[in-house]
C-alpha positions in Angstrom: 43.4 4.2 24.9 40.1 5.4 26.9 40.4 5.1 30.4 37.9 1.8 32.6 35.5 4.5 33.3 35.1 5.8 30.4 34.7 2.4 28.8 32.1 1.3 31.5 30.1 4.3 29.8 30.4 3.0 26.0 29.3 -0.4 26.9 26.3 0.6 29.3 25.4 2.9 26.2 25.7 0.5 24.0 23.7 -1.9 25.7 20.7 0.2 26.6 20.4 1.6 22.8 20.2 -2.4 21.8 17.1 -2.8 24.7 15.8 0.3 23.6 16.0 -0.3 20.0 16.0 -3.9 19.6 12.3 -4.7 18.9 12.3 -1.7 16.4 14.9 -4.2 14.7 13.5 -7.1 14.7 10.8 -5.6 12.9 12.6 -4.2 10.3 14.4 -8.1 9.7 11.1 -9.6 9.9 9.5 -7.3 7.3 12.7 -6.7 5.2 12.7 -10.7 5.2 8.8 -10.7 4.2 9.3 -8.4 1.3 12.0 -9.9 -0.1 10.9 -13.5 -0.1 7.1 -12.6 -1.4 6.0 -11.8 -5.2 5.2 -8.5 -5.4 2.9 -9.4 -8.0 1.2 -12.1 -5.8 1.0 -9.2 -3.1 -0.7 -6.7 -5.8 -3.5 -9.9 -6.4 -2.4 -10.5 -9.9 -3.2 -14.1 -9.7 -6.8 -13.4 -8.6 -7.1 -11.0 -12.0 -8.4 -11.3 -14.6 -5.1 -10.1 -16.5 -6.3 -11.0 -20.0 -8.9 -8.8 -20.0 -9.6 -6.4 -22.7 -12.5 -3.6 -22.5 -15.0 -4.1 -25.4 -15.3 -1.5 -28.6 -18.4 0.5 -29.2 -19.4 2.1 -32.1 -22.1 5.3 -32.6 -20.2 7.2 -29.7 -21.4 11.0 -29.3 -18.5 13.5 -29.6 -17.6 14.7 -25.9 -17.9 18.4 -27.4 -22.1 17.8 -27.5 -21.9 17.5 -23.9 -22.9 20.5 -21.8 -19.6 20.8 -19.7 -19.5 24.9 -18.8 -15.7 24.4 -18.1 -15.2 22.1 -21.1 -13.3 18.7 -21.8 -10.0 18.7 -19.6 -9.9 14.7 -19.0 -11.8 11.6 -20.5 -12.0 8.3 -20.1 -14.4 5.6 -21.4 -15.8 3.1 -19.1 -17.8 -0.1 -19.7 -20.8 -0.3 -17.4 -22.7 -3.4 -17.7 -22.5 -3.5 -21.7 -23.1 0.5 -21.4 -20.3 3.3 -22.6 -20.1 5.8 -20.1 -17.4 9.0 -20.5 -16.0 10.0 -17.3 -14.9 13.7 -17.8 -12.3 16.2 -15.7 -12.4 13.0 -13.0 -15.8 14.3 -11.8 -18.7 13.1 -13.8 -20.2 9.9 -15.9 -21.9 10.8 -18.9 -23.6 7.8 -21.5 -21.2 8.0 -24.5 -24.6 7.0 -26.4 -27.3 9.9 -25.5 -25.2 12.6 -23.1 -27.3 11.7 -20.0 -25.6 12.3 -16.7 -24.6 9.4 -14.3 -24.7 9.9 -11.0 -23.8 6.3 -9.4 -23.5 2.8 -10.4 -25.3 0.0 -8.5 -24.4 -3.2 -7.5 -25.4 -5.1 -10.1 -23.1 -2.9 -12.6 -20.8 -2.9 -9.8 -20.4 -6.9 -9.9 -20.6 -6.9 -14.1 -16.9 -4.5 -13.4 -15.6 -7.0 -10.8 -16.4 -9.9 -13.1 -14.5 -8.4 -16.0 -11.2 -7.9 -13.8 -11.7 -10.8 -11.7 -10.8 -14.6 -12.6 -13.8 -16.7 -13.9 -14.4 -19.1 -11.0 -14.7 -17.2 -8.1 -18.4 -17.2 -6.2 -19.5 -13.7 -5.0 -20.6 -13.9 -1.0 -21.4 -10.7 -0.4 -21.3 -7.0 -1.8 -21.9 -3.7 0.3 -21.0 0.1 0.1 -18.7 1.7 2.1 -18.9 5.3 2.6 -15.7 5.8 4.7 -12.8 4.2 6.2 -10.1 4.8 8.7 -6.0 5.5 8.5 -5.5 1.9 8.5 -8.5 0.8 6.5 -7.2 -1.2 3.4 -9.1 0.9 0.5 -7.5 4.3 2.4 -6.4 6.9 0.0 -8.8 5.7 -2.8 -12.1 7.0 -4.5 -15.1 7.1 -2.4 -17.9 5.7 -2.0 -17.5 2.2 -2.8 -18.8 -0.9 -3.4 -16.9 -3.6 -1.5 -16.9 -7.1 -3.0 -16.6 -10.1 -1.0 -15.8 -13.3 -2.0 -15.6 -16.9 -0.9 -12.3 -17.7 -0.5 -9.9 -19.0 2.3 -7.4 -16.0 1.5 -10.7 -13.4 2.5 -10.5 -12.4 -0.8 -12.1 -8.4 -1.5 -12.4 -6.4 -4.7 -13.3 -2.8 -4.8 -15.0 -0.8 -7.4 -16.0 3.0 -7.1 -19.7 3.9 -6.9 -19.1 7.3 -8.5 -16.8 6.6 -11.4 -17.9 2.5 -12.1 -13.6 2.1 -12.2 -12.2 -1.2 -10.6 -10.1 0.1 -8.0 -8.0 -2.5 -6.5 -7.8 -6.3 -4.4 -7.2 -6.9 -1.5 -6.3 -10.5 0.2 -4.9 -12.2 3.5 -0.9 -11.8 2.1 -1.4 -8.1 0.7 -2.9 -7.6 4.6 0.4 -9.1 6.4 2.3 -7.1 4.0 0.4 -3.9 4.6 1.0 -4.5 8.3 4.5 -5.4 8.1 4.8 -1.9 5.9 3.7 0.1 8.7 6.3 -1.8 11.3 9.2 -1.2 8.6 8.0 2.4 7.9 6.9 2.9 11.5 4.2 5.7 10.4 1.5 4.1 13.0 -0.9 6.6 12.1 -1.7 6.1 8.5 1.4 3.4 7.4 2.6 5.0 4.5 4.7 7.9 5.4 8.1 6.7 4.9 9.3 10.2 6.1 8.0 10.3 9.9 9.9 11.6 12.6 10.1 8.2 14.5 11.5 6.7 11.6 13.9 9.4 11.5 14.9 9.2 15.7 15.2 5.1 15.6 17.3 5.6 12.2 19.8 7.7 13.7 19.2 5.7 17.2 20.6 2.5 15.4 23.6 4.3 13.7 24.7 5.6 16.7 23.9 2.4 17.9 26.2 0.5 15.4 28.9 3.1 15.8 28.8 2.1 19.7 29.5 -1.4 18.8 32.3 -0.1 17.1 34.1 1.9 19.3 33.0 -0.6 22.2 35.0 -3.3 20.2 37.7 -0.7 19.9 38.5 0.1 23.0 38.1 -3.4 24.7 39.8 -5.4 21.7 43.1 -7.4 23.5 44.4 -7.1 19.8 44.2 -3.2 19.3 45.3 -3.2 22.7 48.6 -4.8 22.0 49.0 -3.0 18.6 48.6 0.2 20.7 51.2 -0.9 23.5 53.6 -2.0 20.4 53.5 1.5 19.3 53.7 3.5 22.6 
């Protein structure tokens, strides 16, 4: 059994970990509790999507191997610009799928004919804008840029996102996917850019709270009146 002083020293250890440590875990049991009770779906904006949608056929297509590429055809994709086909090659370029001509940049106007494709019917456009670039913590980080960003009327500040150079619908963004996003940096604790799961904080207050627990542990052992008597039974 571990002498009074030695005991004094577990407990005051204890103790100061659980100060030190014990906003770090309420945040992780308010955000573990958030992203458990929430729809991940809901989060993503499914129910502000226009999940039914289907892009259109077009006939009378050029063959991408008419298309002066130097490097040639790595990657393709077709794209539906305001009733348009467009080929968007090695990730890079728009080209009409009709005549070859290059495309530079969509506008707004093609840029709201993409939202309205992928967005529900219903919901009334209040503002559009390009954004050229965003912060760490901006909510279109790590994506395509520039963009247009979509506003719409709607108590949940409700945004949709479509790349200027590529004409793709990008993503949507709304109040819940905001909490969540914020409530991923606290449970990640990568307060520089939110989604490093692999920072060293996360790695100190990881092992801070197992030697935390394990505290508990032997602070329970060594001032039990139970294991006490077990240990007196056996001496």
């Amino acid at each position: 059994m571990v002498n009074r002083h030695t005991a004094l020293k577990i407990r005051k250890t204890h103790r100061y970990l659980g100060l030190f440590l014990g906003i770090q875990f309420l945040f992780w049991t308010i955000s573990g509790l958030y992203f458990s009770w929430t729809n991940i779906d809901d989060i993503h904006g499914d129910h502000f999507k226009n999940l039914d949608y289907q892009p259109q056929a077009f006939n009378n297509l050029i063959s991408p191997s008419t298309l002066n590429i130097a490097n040639g055809v790595n990657t393709i994709e077709l794209r539906d610009i305001n009733n348009t086909p467009y080929y968007w090659v090695n990730n890079e370029q728009l080209y009409n799928a009709l005549d070859g001509t290059k495309k530079n940049f969509i506008s707004k106007e093609e840029a709201l004919y993409i939202a309205k494709n992928y967005m529900k019917s219903g919901l009334e456009v209040e503002s559009i804008e390009q954004i050229n670039e965003v912060g760490k913590h901006h909510e279109y980080r790590e994506r395509l840029l520039p963009a247009y960003v979509i506003s719409y009327k709607s108590d949940e500040v409700l945004k949709a996102y479509v790349s200027v150079k590529d004409g793709k619908f990008q993503t949507v963004r709304h109040r819940s996917w905001r909490w969540f996003d914020f409530l991923w940096m606290t449970h990640t604790m990568d307060y520089e850019g939110r989604d490093n799961f692999n920072t060293t904080v996360l790695r100190a207050f990881s092992l801070l709270g197992l030697i935390t627990v394990l505290s508990g542990f032997l602070l329970w052992y060594t001032s039990s009146p139970s294991i006490r008597k077990l240990l007196k039974r056996k001496l």
